[in-house]
N, C-alpha and C positions, 0 to 999 in steps of 0.2 A: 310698204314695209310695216308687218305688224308687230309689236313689242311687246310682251308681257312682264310684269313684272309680278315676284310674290312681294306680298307685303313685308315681310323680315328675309332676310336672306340667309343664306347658310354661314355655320359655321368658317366653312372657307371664305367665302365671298367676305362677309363680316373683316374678317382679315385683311382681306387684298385691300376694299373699300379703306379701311384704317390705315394700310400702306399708303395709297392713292394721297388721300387725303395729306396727311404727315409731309410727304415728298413737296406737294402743291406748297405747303406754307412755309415752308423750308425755304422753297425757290422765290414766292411772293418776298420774303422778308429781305433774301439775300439783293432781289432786284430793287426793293426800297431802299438798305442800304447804300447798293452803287447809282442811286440814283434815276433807274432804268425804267421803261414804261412797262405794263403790264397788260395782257388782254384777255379780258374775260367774258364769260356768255351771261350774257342777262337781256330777260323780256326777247327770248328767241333769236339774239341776232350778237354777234361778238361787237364788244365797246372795248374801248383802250382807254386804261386808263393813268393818272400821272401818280409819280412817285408820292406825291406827296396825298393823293387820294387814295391810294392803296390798304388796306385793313389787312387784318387775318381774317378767313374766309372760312367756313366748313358749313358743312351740308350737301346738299345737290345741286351738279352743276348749272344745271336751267333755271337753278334760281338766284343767279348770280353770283356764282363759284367762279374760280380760277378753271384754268382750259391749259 
């Protein structure tokens, strides 16, 4: 599978990407909150990680974003 990406993305995308994001930290916080584990992709491979390790996150997922 080949992927390309552009370097800056479109108006739309910009958007959605902004939605994405927004929603991920929303949930990341709400599950530290209750306590709850979290898993996310980093160094190519999904880790789990605990409540109390959990951050707010943003950027791209492959570099250790929420999933």
């Amino acid at each position: 599978m080949n992927i390309t990406q552009k370097a800056t993305p479109s108006k739309e995308g910009k958007l959605a990407l902004n939605a994405l994001q927004s929603a991920v930290t929303k949930v990341l916080e709400k599950k530290k909150r209750l306590g709850q584990y979290a898993v996310i992709w980093q160094d190519g491979k999904p880790k789990i990680i605990a409540p109390n390790e959990q951050q707010q996150t943003q950027g791209h997922p492959q570099t250790g974003n929420a999933v």
